[in-house]
N, C-alpha and C positions, 0 to 999 in steps of 0.2 A: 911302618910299611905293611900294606894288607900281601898278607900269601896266600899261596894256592888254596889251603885249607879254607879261609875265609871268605874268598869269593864263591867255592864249591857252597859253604852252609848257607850264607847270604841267597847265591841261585837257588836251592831248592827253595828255600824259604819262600823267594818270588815263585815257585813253579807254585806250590801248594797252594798259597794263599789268592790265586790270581785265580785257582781251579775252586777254593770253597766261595770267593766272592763271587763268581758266576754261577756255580749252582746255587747259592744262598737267595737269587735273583731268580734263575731258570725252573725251580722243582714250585715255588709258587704259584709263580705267571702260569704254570702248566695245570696246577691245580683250579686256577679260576679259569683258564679255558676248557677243565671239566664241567663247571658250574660250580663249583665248590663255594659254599656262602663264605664270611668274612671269618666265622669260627670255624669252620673247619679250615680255613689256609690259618690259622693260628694255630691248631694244632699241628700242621703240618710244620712250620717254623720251631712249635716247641720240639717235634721229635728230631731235626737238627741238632739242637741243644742237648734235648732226654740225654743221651749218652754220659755228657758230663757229670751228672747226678747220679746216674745207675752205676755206673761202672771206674769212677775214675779212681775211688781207692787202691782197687784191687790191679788196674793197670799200674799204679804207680808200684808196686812191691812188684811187678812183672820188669819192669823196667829199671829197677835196681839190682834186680837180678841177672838182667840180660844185656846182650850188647846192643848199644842204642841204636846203630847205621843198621842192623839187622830188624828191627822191629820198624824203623821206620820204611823200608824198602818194602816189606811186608805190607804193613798196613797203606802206602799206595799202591800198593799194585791190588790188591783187593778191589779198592775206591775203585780204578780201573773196571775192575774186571762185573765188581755190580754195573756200573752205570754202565758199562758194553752190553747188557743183558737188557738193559731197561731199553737203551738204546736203539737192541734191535726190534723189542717189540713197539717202541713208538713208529720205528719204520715199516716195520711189516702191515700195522692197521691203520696205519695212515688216520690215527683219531686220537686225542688226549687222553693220555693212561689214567687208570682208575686212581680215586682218593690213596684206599689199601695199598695199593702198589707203590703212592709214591710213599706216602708210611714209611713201610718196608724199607726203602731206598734209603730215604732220608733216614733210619734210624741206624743202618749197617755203615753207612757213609760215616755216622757220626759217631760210632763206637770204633770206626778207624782214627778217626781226626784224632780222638781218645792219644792213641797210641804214637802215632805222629806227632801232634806236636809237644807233647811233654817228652818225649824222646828226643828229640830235636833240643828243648829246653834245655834237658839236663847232661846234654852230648855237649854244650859248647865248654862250660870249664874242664871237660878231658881232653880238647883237644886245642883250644884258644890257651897262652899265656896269660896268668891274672893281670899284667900291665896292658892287657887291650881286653880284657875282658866289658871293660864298660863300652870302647868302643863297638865293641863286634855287637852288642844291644843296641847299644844304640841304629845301627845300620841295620841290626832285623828288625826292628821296631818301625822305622822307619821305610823298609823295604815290606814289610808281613802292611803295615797299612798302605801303602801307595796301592797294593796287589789286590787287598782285601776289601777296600773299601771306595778306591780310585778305580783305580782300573779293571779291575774285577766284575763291578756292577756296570759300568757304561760297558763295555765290552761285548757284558752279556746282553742286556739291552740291544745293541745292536745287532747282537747273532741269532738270537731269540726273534727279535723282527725280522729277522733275514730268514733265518731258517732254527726251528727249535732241533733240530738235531743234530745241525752243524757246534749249537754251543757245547749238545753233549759229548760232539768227536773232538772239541778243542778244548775240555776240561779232563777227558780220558788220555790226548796227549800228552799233558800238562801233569798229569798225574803219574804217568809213565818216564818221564823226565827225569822227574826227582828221584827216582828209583836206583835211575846212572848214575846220577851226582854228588848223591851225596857221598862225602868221604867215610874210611871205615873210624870206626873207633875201636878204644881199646876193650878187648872182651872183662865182665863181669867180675870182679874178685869175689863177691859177694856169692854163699851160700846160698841152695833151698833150706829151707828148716821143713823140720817133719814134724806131723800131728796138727790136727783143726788147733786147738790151743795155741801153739804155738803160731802158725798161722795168721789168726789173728791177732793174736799180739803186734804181729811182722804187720799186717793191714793198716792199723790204730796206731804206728808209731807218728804218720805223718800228721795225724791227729791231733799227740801228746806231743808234739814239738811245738805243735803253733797254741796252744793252751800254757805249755811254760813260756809264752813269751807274748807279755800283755801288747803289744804293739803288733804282733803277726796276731792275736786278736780283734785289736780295732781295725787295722788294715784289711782281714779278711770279711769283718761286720761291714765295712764303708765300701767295701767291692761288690760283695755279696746284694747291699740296698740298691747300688748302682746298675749291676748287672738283671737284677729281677726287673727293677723300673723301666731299664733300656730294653729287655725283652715282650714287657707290655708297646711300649711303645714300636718296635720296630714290626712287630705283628702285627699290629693295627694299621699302619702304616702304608702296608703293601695297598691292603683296598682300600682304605684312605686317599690313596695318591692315585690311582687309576678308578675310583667309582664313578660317577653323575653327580652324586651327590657330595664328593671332596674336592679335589684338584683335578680330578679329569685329565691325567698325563698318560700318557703312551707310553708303552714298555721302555723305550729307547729315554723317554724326559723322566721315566721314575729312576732309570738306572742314573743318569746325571743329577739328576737330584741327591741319590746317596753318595756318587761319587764326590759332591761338596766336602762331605764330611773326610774323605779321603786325603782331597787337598790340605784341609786344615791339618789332620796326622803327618804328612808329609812335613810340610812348612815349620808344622812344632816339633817336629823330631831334629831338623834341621838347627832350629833355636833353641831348643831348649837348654846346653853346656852353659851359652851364652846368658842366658836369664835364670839359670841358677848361681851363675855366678856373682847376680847382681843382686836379686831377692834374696838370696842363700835358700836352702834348702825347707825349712818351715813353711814359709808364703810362700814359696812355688807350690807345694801340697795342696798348701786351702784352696789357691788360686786356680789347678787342676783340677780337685775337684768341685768347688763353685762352677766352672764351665763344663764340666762334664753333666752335672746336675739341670743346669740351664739347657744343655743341646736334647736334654732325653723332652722341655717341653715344646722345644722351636715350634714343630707344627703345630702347637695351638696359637704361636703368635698372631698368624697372620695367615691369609687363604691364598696370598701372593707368592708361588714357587720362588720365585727370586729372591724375596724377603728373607723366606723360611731358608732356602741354602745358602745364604751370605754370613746367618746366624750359624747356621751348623759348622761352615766351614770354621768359625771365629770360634766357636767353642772348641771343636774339635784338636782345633791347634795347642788353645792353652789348656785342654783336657792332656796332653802328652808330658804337661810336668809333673802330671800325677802318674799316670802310667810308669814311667819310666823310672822315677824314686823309688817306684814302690816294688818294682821287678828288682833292681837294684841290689836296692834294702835286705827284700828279702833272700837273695842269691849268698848273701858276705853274713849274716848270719846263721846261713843253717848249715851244720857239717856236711861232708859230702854223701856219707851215705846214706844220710835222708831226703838229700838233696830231689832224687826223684818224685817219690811219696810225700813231701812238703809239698812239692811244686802239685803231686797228683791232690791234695787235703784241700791246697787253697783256690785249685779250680773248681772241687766238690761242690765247694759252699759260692764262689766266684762265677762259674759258670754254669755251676748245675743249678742256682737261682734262675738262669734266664730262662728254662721252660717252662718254671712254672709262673713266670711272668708273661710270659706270652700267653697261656691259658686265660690266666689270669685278665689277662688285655681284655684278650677275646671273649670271654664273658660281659666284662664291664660292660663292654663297648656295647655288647646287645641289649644293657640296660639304659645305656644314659646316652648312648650315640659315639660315635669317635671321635669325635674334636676334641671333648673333655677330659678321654682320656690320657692324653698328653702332660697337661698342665697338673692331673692330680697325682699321679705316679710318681712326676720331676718333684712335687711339693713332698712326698710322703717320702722319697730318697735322700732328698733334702737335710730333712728332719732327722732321719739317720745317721748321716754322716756327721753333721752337728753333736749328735750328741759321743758317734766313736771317737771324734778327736783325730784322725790319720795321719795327721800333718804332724803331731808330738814324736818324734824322730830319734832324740835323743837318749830316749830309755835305755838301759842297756840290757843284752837279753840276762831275762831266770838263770841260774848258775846250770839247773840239771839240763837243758839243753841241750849240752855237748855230750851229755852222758847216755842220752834215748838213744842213738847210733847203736851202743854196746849193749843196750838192754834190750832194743826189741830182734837182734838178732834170731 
């Protein structure tokens, strides 16, 4: 039976994720109504990302330290209170804010997201029972993409055509929401340590936990090839799907275009108990990430919108038996008080891969054109994951594992 507690974590989850999937849509579209060429809105998408890479260690030992309903209420009301700033000055000159500015935005946004959603991560086993702990994932997983990736982008699309400031009064509401909802948790037991030394040590624990344990290794190499490739690709993307020379869509048909990919997360979060239950957990893995790999080249299949989003939707879906394994996985072997700083390690290398793939796009793309960059990114991710192995499950963790908690105190 779901309680109060888990419909409150579930709603923020929709409030946040509903607020980055419309900005992640609005802060570009804004940029090429500055005139921004296709590498600078690349760089603009990487500094969304940047944060993950810059900062995420050091959030994670913040967050072990602290109580997690407090940091996350924090870090949206921030989100808030920049994009209220930005906000007003898009009203006030009635004209497309400068590249720097939305920079600026996009990089303070993203060194909040930081702190929200690995707070959130590592809030639910204090406060979920371990007999629904899979469930209560499964329903954010499922709820963080319908927000994120569904409804988030067509949304914005629409409100962005309607009025670009109306999307940014309905992602500051949004982000103000969760600030209410979310429930408290229980405060820190975990100490500060004192001295740089030590300090570091405390940084680099979530480091040495996924190093003694060869499978949080491959796992975090086959996310990491994934993540980078999918951040070429979604950067390219943007002026890919609305130039002359790509698919020619309008803000509102670029936003339904990615919202495909949303559907498919939806639909596989929903199936996916059921088709692990049949493949068992191995082949669900490869099979996850095979269609995750395949959705980063969709838009080189084919120049036909339709085409290209009926593949994404289809990858996307059976991409969620990989997702979710591997959140899983890694959740039931790490102790708990790494639990933060693991989770902060494997978005480092997870998600702070995706800026510099998006740079990375955006460069290529000036050399050989964007349609190709699609297909070679997916092949070179590919290639990656083949050789980690992620689907090898079995393993059981390094002995000293359990023992980094007490050492890097």
């Amino acid at each position: 039976m779901r309680s109060a507690i888990e419909v409150r974590v579930v709603t923020t989850s929709a409030a946040t994720n509903l607020s980055d999937g419309i900005l992640r849509l609005a802060l570009p579209l804004l940029a090429i109504r500055s005139g921004a060429s296709p590498f600078e809105v690349s760089l603009l998408v990487g500094a969304l990302l940047a944060p993950w890479l810059l900062g995420s260690l050091l959030a994670g030992v913040v967050i072990d330290r602290s109580r997690k309903s407090s940091l996350i209420r924090a870090s949206n009301a921030i989100r808030a209170v920049v994009l209220a700033g930005l906000l007003v000055g898009v009203v006030m000159t009635s004209a497309a804010p400068p590249l720097p500015l939305l920079l600026t935005v996009a990089l303070m946004c993203g060194f909040s997201e930081i702190f929200s959603d690995l707070s959130a991560q590592s809030a639910v086993p204090q406060i979920v029972s371990d007999e629904r702990l899979d469930s209560v994932y499964g329903r954010v997983s499922v709820v963080q993409n319908t927000s994120n990736t569904l409804v988030g982008p067509a949304l914005g699309g629409l409100l962005f055509n309607w009025s670009p400031p109306m999307a940014l009064v309905f992602v500051i509401v949004s982000y103000l929401s969760a600030v209410a909802i979310f429930p408290t948790t229980p405060a820190s037991e975990r100490r500060a340590t004192r001295g740089v030394a030590a300090f570091a040590k405390e940084v680099g624990g979530g480091l040495a936990a996924i190093r003694a344990d060869s499978w949080l290794v491959r796992a975090v190499t086959a996310v990491g090839a994934m993540n980078f490739a999918s951040g070429a690709s979604l950067a390219v993307l943007v002026s890919y799907a609305v130039s002359a020379e790509g698919l020619r869509l309008s803000s509102v048909e670029y936003g339904l275009l990615l919202g495909c990919s949303g559907v498919g997360s939806v639909l596989g979060g929903l199936l996916v108990s059921g088709v692990i239950k049949r493949t068992g957990a191995t082949a669900a893995v490869m099979i996850g990430a095979l269609a995750l790999t395949v959705n980063i080249g969709a838009p080189s299949v084919s120049t036909n919108p339709f085409v290209i989003g009926a593949l994404m939707l289809l990858c996307s879906a059976a991409g969620m038996l990989f997702a979710i394994q591997v959140i899983s996985a890694r959740q039931r072997r790490v102790p708990a008080d790494l639990r933060g700083r693991v989770n902060a390690a494997f978005q480092l290398v997870g998600l702070g891969s995706a800026p510099l793939g998006a740079i990375a796009g955006g460069a290529a793309a000036s050399l050989v054109g964007q349609r190709p960059i699609f297909i070679l990114f997916a092949a070179a991710a590919a290639t990656i994951v083949l050789i980690a192995r992620p689907w090898r499950l079995n393993e059981v963790p390094a002995p000293n594992v359990e023992t980094i908690a007490d050492e890097s105190r």
